[in-house]
N, C-alpha and C positions, 0 to 999 in steps of 0.2 A: 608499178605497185603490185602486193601479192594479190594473189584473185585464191577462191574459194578452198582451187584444187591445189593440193602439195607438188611445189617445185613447179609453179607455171606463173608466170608474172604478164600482166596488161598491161600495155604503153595506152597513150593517151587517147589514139584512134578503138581502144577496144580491141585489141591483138592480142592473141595471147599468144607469148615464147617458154621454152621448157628449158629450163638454166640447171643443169648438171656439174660435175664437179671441173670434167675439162671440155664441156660439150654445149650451144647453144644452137636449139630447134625448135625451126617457125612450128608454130599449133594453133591455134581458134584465129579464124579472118585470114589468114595467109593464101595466097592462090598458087603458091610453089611449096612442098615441104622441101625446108633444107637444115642441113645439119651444119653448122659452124665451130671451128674449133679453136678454144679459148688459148690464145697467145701467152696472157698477162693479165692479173688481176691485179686491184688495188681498192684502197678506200678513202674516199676523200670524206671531208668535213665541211658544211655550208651553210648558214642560217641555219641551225638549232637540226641541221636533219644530216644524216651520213650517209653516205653514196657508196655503192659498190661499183667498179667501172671495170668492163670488163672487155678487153683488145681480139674481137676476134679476125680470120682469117677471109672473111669474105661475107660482107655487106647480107644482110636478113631479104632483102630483096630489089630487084632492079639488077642489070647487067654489069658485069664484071671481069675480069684480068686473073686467072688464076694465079697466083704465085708462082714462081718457077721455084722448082727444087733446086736446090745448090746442093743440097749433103749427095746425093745419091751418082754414085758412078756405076756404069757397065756390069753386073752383079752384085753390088755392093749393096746393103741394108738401105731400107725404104725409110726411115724415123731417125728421128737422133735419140730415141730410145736405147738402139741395138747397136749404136756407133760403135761405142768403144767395146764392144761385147766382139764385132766384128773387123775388130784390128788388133790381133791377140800381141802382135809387138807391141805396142804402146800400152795397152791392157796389161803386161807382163811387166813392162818397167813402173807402169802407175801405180801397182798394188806391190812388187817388190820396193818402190818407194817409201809407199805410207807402210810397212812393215818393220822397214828400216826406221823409218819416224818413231816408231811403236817402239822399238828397242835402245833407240838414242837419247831418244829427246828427255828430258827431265822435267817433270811438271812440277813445278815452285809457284807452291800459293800466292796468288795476287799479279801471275806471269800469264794467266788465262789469253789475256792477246795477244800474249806474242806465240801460244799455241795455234790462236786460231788466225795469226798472220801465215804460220808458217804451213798452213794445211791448205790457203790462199793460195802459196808458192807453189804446192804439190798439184792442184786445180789446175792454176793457170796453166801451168807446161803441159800439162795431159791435152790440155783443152787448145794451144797452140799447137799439138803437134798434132791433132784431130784433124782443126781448122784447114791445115796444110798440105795432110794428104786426102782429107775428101772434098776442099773446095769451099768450104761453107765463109763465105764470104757476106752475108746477109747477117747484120747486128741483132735483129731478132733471136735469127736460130743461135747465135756464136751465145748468147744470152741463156736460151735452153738448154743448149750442150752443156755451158756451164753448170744452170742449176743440178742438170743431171749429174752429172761427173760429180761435184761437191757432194751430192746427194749420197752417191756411193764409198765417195771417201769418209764422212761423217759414220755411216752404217758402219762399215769396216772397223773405224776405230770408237766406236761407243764404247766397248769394254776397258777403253784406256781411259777414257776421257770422263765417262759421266760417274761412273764412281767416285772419281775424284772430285767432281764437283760438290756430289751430296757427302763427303766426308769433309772438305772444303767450307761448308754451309750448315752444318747437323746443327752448333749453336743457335746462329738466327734461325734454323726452320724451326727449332723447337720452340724460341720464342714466338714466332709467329702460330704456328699450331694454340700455343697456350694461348695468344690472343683474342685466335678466331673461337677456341671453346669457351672464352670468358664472358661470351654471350649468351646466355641460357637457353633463348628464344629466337626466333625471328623477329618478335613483335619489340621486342629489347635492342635490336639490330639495327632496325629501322629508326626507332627514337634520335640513335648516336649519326644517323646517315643525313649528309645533306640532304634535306628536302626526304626525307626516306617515307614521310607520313603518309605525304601524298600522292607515294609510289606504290601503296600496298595491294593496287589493285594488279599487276602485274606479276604475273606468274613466271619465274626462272628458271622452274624444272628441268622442260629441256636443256635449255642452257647449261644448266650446272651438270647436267649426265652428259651432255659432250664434253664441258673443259675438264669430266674426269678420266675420259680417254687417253688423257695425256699420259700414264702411268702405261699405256701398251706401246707407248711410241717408241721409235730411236733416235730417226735423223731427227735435225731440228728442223728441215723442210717440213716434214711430215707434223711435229709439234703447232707449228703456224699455223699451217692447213686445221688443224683441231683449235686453236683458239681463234681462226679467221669464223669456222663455223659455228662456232659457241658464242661470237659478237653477231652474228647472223640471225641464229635461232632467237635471242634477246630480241634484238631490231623484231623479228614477225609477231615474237610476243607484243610485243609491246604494241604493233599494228591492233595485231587481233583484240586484246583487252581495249583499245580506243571504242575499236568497232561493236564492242558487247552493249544490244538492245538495253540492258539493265544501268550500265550509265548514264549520268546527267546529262541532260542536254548544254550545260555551259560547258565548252570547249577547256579542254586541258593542253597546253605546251610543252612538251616532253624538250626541251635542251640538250645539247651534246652533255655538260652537266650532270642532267639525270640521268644518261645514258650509264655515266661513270660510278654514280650512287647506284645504279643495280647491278651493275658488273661486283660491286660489292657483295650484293648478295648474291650473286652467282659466285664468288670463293669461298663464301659460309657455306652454299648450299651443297659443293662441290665437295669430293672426299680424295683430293689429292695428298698425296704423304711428302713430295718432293718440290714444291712448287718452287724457290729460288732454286734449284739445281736445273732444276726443265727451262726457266726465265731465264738463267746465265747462259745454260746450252743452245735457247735460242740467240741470243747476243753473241754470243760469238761467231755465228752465221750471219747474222743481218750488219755487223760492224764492218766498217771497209768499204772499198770502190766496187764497182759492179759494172760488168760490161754492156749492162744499156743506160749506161749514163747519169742513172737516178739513185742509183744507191741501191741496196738490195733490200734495205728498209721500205722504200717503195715498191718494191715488187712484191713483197709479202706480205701485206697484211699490216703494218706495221702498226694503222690507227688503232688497231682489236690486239694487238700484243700491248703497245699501252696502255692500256684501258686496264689491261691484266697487270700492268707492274704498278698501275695508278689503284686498284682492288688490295693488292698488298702493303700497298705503301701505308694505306690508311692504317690495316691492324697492325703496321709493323713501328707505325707512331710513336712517338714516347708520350706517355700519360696515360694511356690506355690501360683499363684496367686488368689486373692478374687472374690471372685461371685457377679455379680449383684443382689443389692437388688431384683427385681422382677424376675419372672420368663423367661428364657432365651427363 
């Protein structure tokens, strides 16, 4: 659970850990400082509460088996960060690839997955011929390598791909834009929202100024990562206002449900210009198999990317009422 201080959470014994973006370290009650680093995250859904679950590398305390490296050979890069940076042949065919992709391929509206099938094909082989000459034989790391690699190929070819999508989408985003300002207010917002009444006491702010980060983003790793945190800062809000002295003392149950009604106003509150172009851009990365077995939907966040296509869904409704010409 969160405790007082920013980015430090208590387990049940009164412990307190420091949860970073790819880093967990023991702090309050621990008798070793150690630093563990974050594998794989995810979020699961349980009785009315969401769970962040996060795979690290070596146990908070008690004795242990370090990992043995598989990537690393006799001079060879210490990370799978610097792999392909450090195998400039495979590096050279992987980016004269997706170059060649950039100038062949034809993007035809509503062919989106077979773009992003084919950007899948360009991964995997890089990420095969990686695996083969440095060793990396451990489904974990062949896992990271991939995100990374993907990671790089998506960078590279943003200027192919995401234009198209936001020219691909201008219609509905303008519809939805005209949606979201046909609510004058917040307090008008909340009426139309499930249960929204009895949400008012929860503050989005944060929330809605990270999911408008998404406008500095490229890769779609990166876009996840920004709405995995914007599902995050909500959940503490929402901690925090439970715990304000100035509430009733009858107990409130906040629902996966409500969770969904305020992600709602976290896209009101939020001043993104592009949201289905960013939402399609994420889907085409999380679509398909993934090499640790669960899909890649699971690896990323994928409860807090629905939550976000679940926020749109509602203005993008039919029956919803029309926006004023001008600006609200």
């Amino acid at each position: 659970q969160a405790s007082p201080m920013p980015g430090c959470f208590m387990n049940h014994l009164g412990q307190g850990v420091e949860i970073k973006e790819n880093s967990v370290a023991t702090q309050l009650g621990f008798q070793e400082h150690r630093v563990c680093e974050v594998l794989q995250t995810d979020s699961m859904y349980d009785l009315s509460n969401t769970f962040k679950v996060l795979v690290i590398d070596k146990p908070l305390i008690g004795r242990f088996k370090p990992l043995s490296a598989a990537v690393p050979e006799p001079g060879s890069p210490g990370n799978l960060d610097d792999l392909l940076l450090h195998s400039p042949s495979i590096q050279g065919e992987f980016f004269d690839e997706i170059d060649r992709f950039r100038k062949t391929f034809v993007q035809v509206p509503g062919c989106e997955n077979r773009t992003a099938e084919r950007i899948r094909e360009i991964v995997t082989e890089a990420v095969d011929k990686l695996s083969r000459q440095h060793k990396v034989t451990s489904a974990s790391q062949v896992a990271q390598l991939e995100f990374k690699v993907s990671r790089q190929a998506y960078t590279a070819l943003y200027s192919f791909i995401f234009p198209h999508l936001q020219s691909l989408l201008t219609e509905k985003e303008d519809q939805l834009q005209r949606s979201v300002r046909s609510y004058v207010s917040r307090d008008e917002l909340l009426k139309a929202v499930p249960g929204g009444e009895r949400l008012c006491f929860v503050d989005v702010t944060e929330s809605a100024a990270e999911l408008e980060m998404l406008e500095g983003k490229i890769a779609p790793h990166e876009k996840i990562e920004c709405v995995d945190k914007a599902h995050a800062l909500l959940q503490k809000s929402i901690a925090s206002a439970l715990e304000r002295p100035e509430r009733s003392s009858a107990p409130i149950e906040i629902t996966g449900d409500d969770v969904l009604s305020l992600f709602i106003l976290v896209v009101y509150r939020s001043r993104v210009k592009n949201f289905l172009a960013h939402v399609c851009h994420m889907e085409m990365y999380l679509q398909g198999p993934s090499r640790s077995g669960g899909g890649a939907r699971f690896e990323e966040a994928g409860y807090a990317v629905s939550a976000l296509q679940a926020g749109l869904q509602f203005f993008m409704e039919e029956g919803r009422p029309s926006a004023p010409t001008g600006p609200s």
